[in-house]
N, C-alpha and C positions, 0 to 999 in steps of 0.2 A: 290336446286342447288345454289341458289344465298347464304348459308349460306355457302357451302364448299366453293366456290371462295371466299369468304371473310376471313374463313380459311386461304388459300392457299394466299392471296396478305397478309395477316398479317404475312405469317411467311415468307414473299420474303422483306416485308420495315423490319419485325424483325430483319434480315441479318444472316436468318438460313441457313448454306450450306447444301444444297439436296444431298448427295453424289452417293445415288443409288437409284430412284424411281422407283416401280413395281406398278402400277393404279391396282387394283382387275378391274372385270367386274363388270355391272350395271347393274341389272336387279331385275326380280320377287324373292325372295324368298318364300318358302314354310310357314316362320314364317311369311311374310309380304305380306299375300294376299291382293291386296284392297290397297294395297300403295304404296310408291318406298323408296327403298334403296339406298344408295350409298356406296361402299366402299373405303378408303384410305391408302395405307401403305408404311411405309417409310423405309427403310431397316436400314438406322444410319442419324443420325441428328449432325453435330459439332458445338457450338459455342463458344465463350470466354468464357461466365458462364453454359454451361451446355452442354455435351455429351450423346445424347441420341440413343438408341439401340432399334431395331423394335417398330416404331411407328405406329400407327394403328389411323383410325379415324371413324364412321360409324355415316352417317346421314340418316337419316325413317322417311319421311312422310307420314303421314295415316289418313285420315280423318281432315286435314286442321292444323295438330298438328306435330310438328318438333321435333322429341328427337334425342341426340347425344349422341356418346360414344368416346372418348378418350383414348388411353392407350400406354405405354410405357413397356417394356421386361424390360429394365434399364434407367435408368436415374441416370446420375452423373454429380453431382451439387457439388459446393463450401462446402468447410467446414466450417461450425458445422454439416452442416446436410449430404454431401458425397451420397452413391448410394443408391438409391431406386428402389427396384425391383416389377415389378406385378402392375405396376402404371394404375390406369384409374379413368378414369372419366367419370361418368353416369351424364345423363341430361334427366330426359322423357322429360321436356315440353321447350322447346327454344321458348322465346314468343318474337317477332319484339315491338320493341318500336319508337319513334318521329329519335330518334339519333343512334338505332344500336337495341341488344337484350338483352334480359335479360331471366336469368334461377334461379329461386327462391327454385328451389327443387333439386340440383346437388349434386350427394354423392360423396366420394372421397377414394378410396381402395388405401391404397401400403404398402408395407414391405421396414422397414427400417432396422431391424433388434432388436434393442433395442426400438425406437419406431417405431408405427405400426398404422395403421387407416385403419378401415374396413366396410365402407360404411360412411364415416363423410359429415353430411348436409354438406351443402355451399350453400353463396348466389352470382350468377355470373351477373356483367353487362358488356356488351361488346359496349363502343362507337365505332361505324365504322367511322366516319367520322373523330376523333380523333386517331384512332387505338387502345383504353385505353381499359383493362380489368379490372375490378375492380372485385376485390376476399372478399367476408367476412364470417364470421363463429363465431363459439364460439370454444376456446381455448381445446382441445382434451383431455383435463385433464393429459397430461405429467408432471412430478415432483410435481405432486399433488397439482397444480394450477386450479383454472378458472378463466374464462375470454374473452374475446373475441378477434380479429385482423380484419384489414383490408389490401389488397392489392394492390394498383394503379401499372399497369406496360402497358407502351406502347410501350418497347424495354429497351436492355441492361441501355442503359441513361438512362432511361426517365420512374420512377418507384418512386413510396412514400409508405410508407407502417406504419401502428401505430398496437402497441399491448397494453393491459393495462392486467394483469394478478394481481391475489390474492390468498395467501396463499400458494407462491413458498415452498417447500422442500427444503433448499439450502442441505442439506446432500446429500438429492439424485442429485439433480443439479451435485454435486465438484465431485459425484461417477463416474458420466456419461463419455462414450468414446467419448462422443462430444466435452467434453471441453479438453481433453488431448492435442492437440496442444498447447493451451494455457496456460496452467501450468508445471509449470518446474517438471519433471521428479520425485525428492524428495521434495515435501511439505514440509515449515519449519513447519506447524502445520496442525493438523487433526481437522476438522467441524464436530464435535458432537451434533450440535441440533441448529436451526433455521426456522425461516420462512418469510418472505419476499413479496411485494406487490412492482409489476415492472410497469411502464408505460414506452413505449417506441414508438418514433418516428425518420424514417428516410426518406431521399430522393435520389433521384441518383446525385441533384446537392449541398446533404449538407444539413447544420442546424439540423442534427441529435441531438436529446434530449433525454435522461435518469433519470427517476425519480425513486428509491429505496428506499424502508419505510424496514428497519428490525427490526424484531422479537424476542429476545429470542435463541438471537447466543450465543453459546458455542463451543470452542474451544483448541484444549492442544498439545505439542507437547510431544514425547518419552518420557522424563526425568523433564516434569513438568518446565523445565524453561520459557516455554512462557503459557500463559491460559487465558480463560475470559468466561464469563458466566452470562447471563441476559443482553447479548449486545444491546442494540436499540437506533436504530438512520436512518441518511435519507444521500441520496446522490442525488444532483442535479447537473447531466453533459449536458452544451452543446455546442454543436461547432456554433462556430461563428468565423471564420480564424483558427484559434485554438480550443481548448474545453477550457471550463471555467466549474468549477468545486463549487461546495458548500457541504461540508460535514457536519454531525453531529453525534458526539457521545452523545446520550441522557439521557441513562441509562445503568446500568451495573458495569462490574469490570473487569479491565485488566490487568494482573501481564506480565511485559518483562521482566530479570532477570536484573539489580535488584530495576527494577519499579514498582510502582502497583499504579494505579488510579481506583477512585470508582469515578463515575458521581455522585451518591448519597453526596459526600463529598464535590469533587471540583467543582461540575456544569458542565455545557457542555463544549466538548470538540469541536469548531468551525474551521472549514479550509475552506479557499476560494483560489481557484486557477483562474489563469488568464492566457491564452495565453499557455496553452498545448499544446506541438507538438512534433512529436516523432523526435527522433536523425538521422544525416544521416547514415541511414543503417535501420531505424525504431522502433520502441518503443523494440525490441528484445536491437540494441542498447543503449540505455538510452531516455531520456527526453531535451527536454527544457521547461521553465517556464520563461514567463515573469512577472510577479508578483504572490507572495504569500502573508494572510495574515491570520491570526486567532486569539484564544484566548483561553486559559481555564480558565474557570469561570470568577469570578472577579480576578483573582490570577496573570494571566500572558499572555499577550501578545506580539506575535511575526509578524515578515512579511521579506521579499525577495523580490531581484529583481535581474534580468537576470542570473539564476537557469539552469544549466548544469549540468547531472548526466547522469552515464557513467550506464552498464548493473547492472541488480539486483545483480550479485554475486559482482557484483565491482562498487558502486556506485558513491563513489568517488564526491562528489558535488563540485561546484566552482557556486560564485554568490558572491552578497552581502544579510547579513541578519540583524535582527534590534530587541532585545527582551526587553522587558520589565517585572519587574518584580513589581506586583502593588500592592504582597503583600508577601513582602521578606519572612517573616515566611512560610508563606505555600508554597512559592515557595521553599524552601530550605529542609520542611520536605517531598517533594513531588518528588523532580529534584535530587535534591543535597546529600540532607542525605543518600541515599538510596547505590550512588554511592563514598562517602567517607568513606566507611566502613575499617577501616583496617589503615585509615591515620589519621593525628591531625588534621582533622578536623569531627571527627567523634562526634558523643555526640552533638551537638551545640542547643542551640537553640537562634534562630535570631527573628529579629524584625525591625521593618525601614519604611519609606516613601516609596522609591523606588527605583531599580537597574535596569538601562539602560546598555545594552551590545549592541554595534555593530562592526559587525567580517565582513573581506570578505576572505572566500577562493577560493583555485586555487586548482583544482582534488584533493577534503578532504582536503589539506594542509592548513592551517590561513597563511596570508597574512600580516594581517593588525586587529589590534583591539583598539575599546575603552571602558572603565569601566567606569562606574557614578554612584554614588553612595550617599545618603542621609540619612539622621538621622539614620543610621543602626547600630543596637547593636546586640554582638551574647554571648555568655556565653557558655562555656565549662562544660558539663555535670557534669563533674571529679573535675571541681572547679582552672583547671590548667590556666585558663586566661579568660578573657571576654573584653570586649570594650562596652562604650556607646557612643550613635550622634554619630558618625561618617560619616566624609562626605569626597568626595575624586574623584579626576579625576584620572585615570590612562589611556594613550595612549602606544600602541606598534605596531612594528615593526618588520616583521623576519629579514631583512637584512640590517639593521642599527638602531642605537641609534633616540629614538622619541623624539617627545615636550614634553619638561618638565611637568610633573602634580604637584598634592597636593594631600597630606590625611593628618587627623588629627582627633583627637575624642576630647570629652565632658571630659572623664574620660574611665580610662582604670585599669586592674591589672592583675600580675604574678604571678602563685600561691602565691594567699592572699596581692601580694605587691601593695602598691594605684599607680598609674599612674595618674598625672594628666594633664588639658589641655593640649594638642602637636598637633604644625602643623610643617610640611615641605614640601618641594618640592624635588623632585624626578623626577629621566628619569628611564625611561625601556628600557631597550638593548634587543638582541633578545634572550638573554638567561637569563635575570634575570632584579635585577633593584638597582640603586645605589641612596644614596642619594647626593644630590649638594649641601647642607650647611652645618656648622657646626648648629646643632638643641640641643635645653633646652626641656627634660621631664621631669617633678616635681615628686617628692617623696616628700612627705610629705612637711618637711621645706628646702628639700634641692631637688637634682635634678641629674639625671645621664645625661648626655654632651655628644653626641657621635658627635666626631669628623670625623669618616669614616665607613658608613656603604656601603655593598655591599652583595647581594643574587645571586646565580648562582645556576639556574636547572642542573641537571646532568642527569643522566641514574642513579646515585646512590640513588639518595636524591638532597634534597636545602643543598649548599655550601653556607654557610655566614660567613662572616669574620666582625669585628666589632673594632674599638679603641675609647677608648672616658678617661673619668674620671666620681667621682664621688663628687660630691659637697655635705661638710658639711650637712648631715643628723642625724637629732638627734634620738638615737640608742633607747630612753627611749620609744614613741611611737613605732618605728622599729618592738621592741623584740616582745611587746604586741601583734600589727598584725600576727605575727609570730606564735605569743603564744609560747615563750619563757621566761625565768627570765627577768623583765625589768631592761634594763643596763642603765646609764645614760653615759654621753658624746655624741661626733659626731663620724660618718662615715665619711671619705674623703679618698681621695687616685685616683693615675692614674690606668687607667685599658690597658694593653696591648694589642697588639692584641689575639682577641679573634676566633676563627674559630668553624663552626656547620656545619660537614660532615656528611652526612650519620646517621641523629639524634644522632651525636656524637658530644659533644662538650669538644675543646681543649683552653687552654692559653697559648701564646708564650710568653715566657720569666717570667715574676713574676710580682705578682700583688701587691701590698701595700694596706693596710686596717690599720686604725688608729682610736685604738680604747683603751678606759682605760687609756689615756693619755699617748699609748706609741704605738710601729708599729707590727704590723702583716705582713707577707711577704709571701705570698700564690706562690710556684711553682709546675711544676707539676699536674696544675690542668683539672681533663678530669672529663666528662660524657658522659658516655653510654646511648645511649635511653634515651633521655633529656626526651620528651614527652609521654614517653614508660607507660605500669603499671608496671614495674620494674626498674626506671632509678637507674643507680651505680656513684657515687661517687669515683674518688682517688684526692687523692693531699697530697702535704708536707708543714709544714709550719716552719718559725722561729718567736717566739715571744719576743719581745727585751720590756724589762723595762715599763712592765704593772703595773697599778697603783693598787696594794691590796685594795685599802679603795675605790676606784669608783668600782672593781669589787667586792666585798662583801657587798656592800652596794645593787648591782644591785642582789644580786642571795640571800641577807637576812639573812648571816649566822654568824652573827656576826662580830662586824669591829676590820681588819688587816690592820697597816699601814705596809707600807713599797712596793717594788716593786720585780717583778718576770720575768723571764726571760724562754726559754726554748725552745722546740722545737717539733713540732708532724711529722713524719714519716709516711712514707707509711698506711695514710688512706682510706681503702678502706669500703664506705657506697653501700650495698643494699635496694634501696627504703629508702632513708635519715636516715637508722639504722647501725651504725658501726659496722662490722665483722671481722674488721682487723685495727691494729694502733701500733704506740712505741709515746704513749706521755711521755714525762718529764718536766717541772716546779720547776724550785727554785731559793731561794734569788742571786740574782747576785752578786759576790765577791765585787767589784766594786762599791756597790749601798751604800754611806754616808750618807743616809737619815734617818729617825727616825726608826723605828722599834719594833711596841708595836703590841701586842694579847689580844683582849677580852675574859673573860673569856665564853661567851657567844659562842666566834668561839672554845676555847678550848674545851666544852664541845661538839659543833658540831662535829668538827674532831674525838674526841674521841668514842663517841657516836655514828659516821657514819649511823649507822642501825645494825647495829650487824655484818657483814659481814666481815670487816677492824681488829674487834676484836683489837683495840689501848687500850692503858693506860696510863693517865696523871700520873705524877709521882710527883704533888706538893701536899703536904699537905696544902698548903695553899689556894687552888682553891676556897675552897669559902668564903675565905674572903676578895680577893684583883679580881677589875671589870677588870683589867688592867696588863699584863705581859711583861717584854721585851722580846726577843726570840733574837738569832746570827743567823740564818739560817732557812729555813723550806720549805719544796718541796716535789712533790711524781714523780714515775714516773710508767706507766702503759700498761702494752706489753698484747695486747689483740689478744687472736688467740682461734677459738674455743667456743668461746663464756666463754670463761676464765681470768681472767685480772689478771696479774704476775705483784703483787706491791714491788714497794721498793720503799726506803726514801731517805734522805738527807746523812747516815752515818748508817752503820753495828754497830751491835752489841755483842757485846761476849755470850750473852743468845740467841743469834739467831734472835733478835726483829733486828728493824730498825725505826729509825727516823724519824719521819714526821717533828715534831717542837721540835729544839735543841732550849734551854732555853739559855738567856744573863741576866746578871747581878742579882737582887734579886727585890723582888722573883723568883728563877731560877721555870722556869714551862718546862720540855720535856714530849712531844707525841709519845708516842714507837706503831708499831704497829707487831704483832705478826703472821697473816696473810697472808701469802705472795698467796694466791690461794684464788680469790673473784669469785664466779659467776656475770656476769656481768649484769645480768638481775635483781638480788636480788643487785646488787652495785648502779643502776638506781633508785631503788627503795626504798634506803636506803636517797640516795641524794636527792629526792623527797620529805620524812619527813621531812629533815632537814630544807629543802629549804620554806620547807611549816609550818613552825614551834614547832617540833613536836618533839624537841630532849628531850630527859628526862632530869632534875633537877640533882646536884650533891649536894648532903647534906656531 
């Protein structure tokens, strides 16, 4: 009797409401000769955590030996675990102890439906003077775990409980209708294989701990853009005001489209959280975090503080964050490569000290940033640009112009062009960045001046606009780099402005190049997909009293004094290869200067490669080094990959003039030709160029 009162004041301090008690009688039973029975039954039981439905209790004494039965129709409890039907609990032996009793052999039946226990040992201690039950067992083998638990409960408060479980099934785990509350409706991916070793401790007043070692996790969604396989690592949560968190990725490979890390390659992947707490409305609604902080491998580390994030579909972060990058190459073939696919800055490969980023947003939004950056060099796959050292501060702002920075490098180039030394300072607006000085970049012995630079993001593309000039460069190294004929004289000239929309770049107004000791006047000039695998080329140009003896000396084809004059027309290049042009060239009426031909260029022109099909018409050709000429020019309308040549003056036989002969020895270059393939015309000027014209005996 004194075990059922004890019963009975435990579940009255529990603050179990009785709703309807019916006492059974007390008496002999036919099974229970020799001893005494008691019966208990409760018709429905309410409380905050648990609703129970015909409770039943029976205690038998017999021979100085106390067994109990317990059982429940239903019970419904909290979810994960919901109603349990068929409930009871056997105890033969209830043995009194110093402080209350204890039952060492109690089995435990119920229908859960999905899970299910059908006589499961337990081991029961009941402090009476504390009102504590303590529950322990070994783990029922659910999701194909063992293990054991315990459970302290002295009422709703007042309850501790530890499991420690190995060799969880997470597959079966994610399948379970227990955890459906918990997971959103469509999984962004499906758990195809893992296993898992949990310890877990909680209390009713807190300091809940979770410790997670995984296994051999694999994972993918529908369409293969998310995956991983051979996952393992560990999770250490605990609440302390908040939960505090420690993760680890240890091993494995994980592709998010269009990431993929291999632990094997970068090393662990480390996160520490600080100060977890769910949002007002609950972890349904978002997060907060007062600090984050981590690192993958030696490669890159990051960290945060006061971390706001809105629900899973919309997360939206605002905080501040701080990353470092401690080994720019692999951070960039890892972070960055992955995700510039398609833009100019795809192909790279980088190298450097180190890159400091610190960003704050406001719900996803950037706010505020700053860039740092040290000895960093990158190189263009394709060969279209690279930089070395480079070192540089960039500050920005969304809604206003920031403090001033710097960049500058070591040495830089443009398809194949040297850059040397440059620094400047620069602001960043919130849509681009301008620079605030007039700044010197070297070219070789000379230097391009820009006098206004300015970059604007669009929704299209970077808008840049550009003026400067270009300072005395001598053309003889230039070409070389180029790998062009090597010309001699300088490059100078102002350059206008320039604009790059939409990797389109335009010149306003006309550019001057001064070259052969005379001007070049470039208008019209655009590119299409600067940085494209197909950039296009147009522009027109006027060429005013180019010097013949500095240009034949630079392309080797024999030395022409005199000057040239003329004009090129709508040229349009695919991939820096001409498909369309009206050039013309010849002596300017006007030009009073000397005017001799070697015979060495006579037999060039002549000789062109076969294509030109000309014919000197001196019999004197090999015996004088030296000819005067009155005039001499070509002019070549290329469409189709056909180049329609004419010369200086028609002819009655249908020829036309390249070089009209002055004075004596009279020497004329007639050519007969007028339809060149232009491919075999490259190719012709190529021998020439190259030494390779044949002997005129």
């Amino acid at each position: 009797m004194g075990a059922i009162r004890a019963v009975t004041a435990w579940m009255a301090r529990a603050g179990v409401a009785l709703v309807l008690v019916i006492p059974a009688a007390a008496g002999a039973d036919p099974e229970d000769a020799g001893g005494l029975a008691v019966d208990l039954r409760i018709e429905r039981a309410l409380h905050a955590a648990l609703d129970a439905e015909g409770l039943s209790a029976r205690a038998h004494l017999r021979e100085g030996r106390l067994a109990m039965t317990v059982g429940a129709e239903r019970l419904h409890l909290p979810e994960p675990v919901g109603t349990l039907a068929g409930v009871r609990l056997d105890c033969p032996s209830l043995v009194p102890t110093t402080v209350g009793w204890r039952c060492r052999e109690a089995r435990l039946s119920a229908d859960g439906g999905d899970l299910a226990l059908q006589e499961h040992p337990l081991r029961l201690d009941w402090h009476t003077g504390h009102n504590r039950l303590r529950v322990a067992g070994d783990w029922p083998g659910w999701f194909g775990a063992s293990g054991e638990f315990v459970l302290r409960v002295a009422g709703a408060d007042d309850w501790r409980a530890e499991l420690a479980l190995s060799g969880v099934d997470l597959v079966a785990l994610a399948e379970s209708p227990r955890l459906a509350p918990w997971l959103p409706e469509d999984p962004p991916v499906t758990l195809q294989s893992g296993r898992a070793d949990l310890a877990l401790q909680g209390a009713a007043e807190g300091g809940h701990r979770v410790d997670l070692q995984l296994r051999d996790v694999g994972f993918s969604d529908a369409v293969g853009l998310r995956a991983g396989e051979g996952i393992g690592g560990r999770l250490e949560a605990r609440e302390k005001g908040g939960w505090i968190l420690d993760a680890t990725l240890e091993e494995g490979a994980v592709f998010v489209d269009p990431w993929f890390v291999d632990a094997d390659e970068t090393g662990n992947l480390n996160l520490r959280v600080d100060g977890l707490r769910p949002a007002d409305g609950g972890f349904a609604a978002g997060v907060e975090v007062a600090e984050l902080s981590g690192s993958l491998g030696e490669i890159l580390a990051f960290s945060g503080q006061e971390i706001r994030s809105g629900p899973p579909e919309a997360i939206a972060p605002s905080g501040s964050f701080h990353f470092e990058a401690r080994d720019p190459g692999a951070a960039h073939a890892v972070l960055l490569d992955p995700a510039l696919a398609g833009t100019l800055g795809r192909d790279l490969t980088v190298s450097g000290d180190s890159v400091v980023v610190r960003l704050e947003l406001e719900r996803g939004e950037p706010r505020s940033a700053t860039l740092r950056w040290k000895a960093l060099s990158a190189e263009d796959g394709s060969g279209r640009f690279g930089v070395t050292d480079s070192d540089g501060t960039l500050n920005w702002l969304a809604d206003a112009p920031a403090v001033p920075g710097q960049l500058g490098w070591q040495r830089a180039h443009l398809f194949r062009l040297p850059l040397g030394e440059f620094d400047a300072r620069v602001r960043a607006q919130p849509d681009g960045i301008d620079l605030l000085e007039v700044t010197r970049i070297p070219i070789l012995d000379g230097a391009l001046r820009a006098d206004d630079f300015g970059l604007r993001l669009t929704a299209d593309g970077p808008d840049v606009r550009f003026t400067g000039g270009v300072q005395a460069i001598s053309l003889e190294p230039l070409t070389e780099i180029l790998g062009w004929p090597r010309f001699s004289g300088r490059l100078a000239g102002m350059i206008p402005e320039v604009r790059l929309d939409r990797g389109d770049l335009a010149v306003d107004g006309r550019l001057l190049v001064q070259v052969f000791d005379g001007d070049v006047v470039l208008r019209d000039v655009r590119i299409r997909d600067l940085f494209g695998r197909t950039p296009e080329l147009g522009l027109s140009a006027r060429m005013d009293r180019l010097d013949l003896a500095l240009a034949t000396r630079a392309f080797d084809v024999g030395r022409v004094e005199g000057r040239l004059s003329g004009h090129l027309e709508d040229l349009h290049m695919i991939d820096w290869r001409p498909v369309r042009m009206d050039l013309a060239l010849q002596t300017p009426e006007d030009d009073p200067g000397r005017r001799r031909i070697s015979q060495r260029a006579v037999q060039n022109i002549t000789e062109l490669g076969g294509p030109v099909q000309a014919a000197a018409s001196s019999v004197f050709l090999r015996f004088f080094e030296n000819f005067s000429y009155r005039r001499l020019g070509f002019r070549c309308q290329l469409r189709g990959g056909v180049c329609e040549l004419d010369g200086v003056g028609d002819r009655p036989d249908g020829g036309f003039a390249l070089v009209q002969g002055g004075g004596l020895p009279r020497i004329d270059v007639i050519g007969y030709n007028r339809r060149v393939d232009w491919d075999e015309l490259l190719r012709g000027l190529s021998r020439v160029t190259a030494g390779e014209s044949p002997e005129v005996r």
